[in-house]
N, C-alpha and C positions, 0 to 999 in steps of 0.2 A: 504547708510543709514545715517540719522544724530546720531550722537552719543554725548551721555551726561552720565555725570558720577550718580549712583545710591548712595543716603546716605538712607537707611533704616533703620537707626534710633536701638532704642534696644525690643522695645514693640514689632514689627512685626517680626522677627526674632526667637525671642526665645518662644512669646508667640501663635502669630497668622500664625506661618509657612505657612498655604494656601494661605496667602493672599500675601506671597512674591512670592511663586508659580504663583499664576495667572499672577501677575506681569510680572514677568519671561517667560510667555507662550504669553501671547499676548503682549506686545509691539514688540519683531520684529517681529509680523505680521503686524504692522502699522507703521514699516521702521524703529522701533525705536533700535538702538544699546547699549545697557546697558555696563559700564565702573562699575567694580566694583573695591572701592580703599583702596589699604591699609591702615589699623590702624585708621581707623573712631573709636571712644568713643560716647557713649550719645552726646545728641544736645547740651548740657543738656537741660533739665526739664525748660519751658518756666514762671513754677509761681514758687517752692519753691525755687528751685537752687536760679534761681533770685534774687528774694527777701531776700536771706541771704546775697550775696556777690556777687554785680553785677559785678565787675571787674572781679572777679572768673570766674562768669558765660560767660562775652564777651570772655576772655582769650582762654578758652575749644571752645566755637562756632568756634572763629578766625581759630585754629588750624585746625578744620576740615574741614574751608571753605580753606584755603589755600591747603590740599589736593585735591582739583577739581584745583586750580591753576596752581599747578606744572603738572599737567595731561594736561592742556588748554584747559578746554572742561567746561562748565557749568553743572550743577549738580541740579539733581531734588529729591523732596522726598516724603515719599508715606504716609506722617503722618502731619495731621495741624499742630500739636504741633513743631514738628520738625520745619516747615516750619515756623512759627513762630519766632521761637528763631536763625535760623537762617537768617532770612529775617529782622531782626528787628538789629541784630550784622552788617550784610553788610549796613543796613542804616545810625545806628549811626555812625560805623567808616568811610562812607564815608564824612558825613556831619559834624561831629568833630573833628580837629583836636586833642585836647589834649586826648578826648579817644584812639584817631586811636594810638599816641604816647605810651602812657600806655601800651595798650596792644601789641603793637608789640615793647617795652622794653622787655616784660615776652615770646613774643615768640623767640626773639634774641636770650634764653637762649636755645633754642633746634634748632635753626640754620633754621626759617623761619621768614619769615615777610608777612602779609596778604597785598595785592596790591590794591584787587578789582577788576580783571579781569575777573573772572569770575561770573557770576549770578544766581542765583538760583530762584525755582519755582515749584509751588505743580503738584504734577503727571497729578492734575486734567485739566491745564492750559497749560502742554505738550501736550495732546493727544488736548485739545481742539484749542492752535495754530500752531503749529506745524504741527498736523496730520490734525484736522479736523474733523468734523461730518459727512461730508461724506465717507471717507478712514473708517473712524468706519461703516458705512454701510455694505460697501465692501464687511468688513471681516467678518460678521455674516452669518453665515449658519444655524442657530437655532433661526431666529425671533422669539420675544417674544414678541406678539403680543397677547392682551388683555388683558398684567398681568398689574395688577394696582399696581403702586410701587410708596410707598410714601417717600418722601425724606429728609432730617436734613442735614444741613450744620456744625452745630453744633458753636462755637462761637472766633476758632480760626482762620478758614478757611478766614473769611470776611474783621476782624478785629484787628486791627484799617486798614482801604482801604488802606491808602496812601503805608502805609507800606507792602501790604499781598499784593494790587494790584490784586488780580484773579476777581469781580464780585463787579457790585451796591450791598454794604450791607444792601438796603431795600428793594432791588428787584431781587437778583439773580436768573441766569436762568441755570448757567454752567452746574446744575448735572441734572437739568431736560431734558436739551438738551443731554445731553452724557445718558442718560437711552432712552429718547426717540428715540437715533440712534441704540438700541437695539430692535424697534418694540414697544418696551414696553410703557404703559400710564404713565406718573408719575403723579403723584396724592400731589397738596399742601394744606395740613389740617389746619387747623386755628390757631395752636399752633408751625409751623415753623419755625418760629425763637426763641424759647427757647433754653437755651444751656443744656444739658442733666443732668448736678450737679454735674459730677465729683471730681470736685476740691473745693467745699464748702468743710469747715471745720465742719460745722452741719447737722447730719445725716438724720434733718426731713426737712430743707429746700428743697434736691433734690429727695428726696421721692417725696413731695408734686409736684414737678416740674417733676418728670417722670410720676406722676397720670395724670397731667395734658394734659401733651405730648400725652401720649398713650392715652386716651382717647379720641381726638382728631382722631387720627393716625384711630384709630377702625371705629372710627364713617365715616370716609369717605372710610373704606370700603378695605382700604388697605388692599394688600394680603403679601408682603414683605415692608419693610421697609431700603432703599437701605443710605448708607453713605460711607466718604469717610476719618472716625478717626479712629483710631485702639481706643481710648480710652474710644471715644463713641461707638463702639463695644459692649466693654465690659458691658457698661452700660444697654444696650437697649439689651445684651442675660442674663448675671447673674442681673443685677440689675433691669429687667424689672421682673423674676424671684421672686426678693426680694420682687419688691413693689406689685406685686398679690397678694402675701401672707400675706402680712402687712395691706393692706386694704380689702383682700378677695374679688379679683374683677379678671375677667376672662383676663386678658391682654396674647396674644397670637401673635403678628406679629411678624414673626420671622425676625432677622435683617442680611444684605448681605450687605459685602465690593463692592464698586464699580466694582474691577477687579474680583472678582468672578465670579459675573454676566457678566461680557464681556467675558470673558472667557467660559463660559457657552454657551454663545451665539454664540461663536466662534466655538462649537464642541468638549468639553472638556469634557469628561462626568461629570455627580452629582457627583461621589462615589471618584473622584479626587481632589477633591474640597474643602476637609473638612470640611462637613458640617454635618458629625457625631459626632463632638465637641461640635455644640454648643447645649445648654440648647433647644433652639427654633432653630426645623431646617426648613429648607426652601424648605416643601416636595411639597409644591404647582409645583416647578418648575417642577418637573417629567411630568407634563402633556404637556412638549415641547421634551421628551426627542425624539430621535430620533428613529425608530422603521424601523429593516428591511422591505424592500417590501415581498408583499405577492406576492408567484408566482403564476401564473394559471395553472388551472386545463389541464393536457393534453386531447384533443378534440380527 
């Protein structure tokens, strides 16, 4: 098995438990070996952290990329945000030196120094070089086949390329191809690359910008709405939620973490899955569950 170390960040753990679960249930069925490591903290937080106290912010990233270091193993993670603030800490310090200095002055003081040996990379970018599109085949025993599943990248996953490196950020295909090695249609609606509005600081700017999304999302007919942010998550179950009722408009695609649905599709049953949490659940998929055979009648 190849093995790489798991940072899971703090949002999916404490909030979205299922979706470490799935995690956990299908990657070693796709060879993959999960290294789980001590004393990981936040990424931290890739906009406000930041933007109060960037030294701050590289210092804490540094720290927890050097725990994949001392292990020797690279390290993936199962959140953009995450994958951002850490993908962005391993670029600057390796192409700077007076930051790389700074901050491994302030880890000197807890007796590590960040090297750069090991790399990091979103969960989405493991299964898809590593594993493959087709080993994801393989492992499905619950094709999902005719579910139209529309897709969000959402806006940290792409961006800035040089530095996230997973997919063209005006043409990506990564989550359509990894839904489509489920059987499943993926469906791109006209409003795909919005970012969900999370992180605006004005509460009618991402309103307006979820009306717009889902609206979109509806109109092609989408049955799930598949992603792969814990943060956009949230938005697109309690905040898709908010803006039905704000604008009085019937918004209903319920939204599924990427490894749910592999997971899913692996033989895991619905009722494992936590999908009794969310606000919109995703009952459509019932219609793949698996159903004992019928015996025949004795002649």
């Amino acid at each position: 098995m190849n093995r790489f170390a798991f940072f899971p960040g703090c949002l999916v753990p404490t909030r979205y438990p299922a979706m470490e679960f799935a995690i956990r249930h299908t990657l070693p069925k796709l060879g993959i070996e999960i290294v789980d490591l001590e004393g990981t903290s936040c990424c931290p937080d890739p906009i406000y952290f930041k933007s109060r106290d960037k030294l701050d912010w590289l210092s804490v990233a540094a720290r927890n990329l050097c725990l994949a270091e001392e292990e020797g193993i690279d390290l993936f993670t199962n959140c953009s945000g995450c994958t951002a603030t850490l993908s962005e800490t391993w670029h600057l310090m390796h192409e700077n030196e007076e930051i790389r200095d700074k901050v491994n002055a302030r880890l000197a003081k807890i007796g590590k120094e960040w090297k750069g040996t090991s790399r990091l990379r979103h969960i989405a970018t493991l299964v898809r070089d590593v594993v493959g599109y087709e080993a994801i085949r393989e492992t499905v025993v619950r094709p999902l086949n005719g579910l139209n599943v529309a897709i969000h990248y959402g806006c940290h996953l792409l961006k800035p390329s040089k530095i996230m490196n997973v997919d063209d950020p005006n043409n990506p295909t990564i989550l359509e191809d990894l839904v489509r090695a489920l059987g499943a249609n993926p469906v791109r609606h006209d409003k795909w690359y919005l970012c969900c509005g999370k992180a605006c600081s004005n509460e009618d700017l991402p309103a307006n910008m979820m009306r717009d999304l889902l609206t979109t999302v509806q109109e092609a007919e989408a049955e799930l709405l598949c992603l792969i942010c814990p943060t956009c998550f949230g938005q697109f179950d309690y905040g898709q939620l908010k803006v039905a009722k704000q604008f009085d408009e019937d918004f209903h695609t319920p939204p599924v973490y990427y490894f749910q649905l592999l997971a899913f599709a692996q033989g895991v049953a619905y009722e494992d899955l936590g999908f009794e949490r969310q606000r919109f659940k995703p009952e459509v998929m019932n219609r793949f569950k698996i159903r004992e055979p019928i015996e025949e009648p004795a002649k």
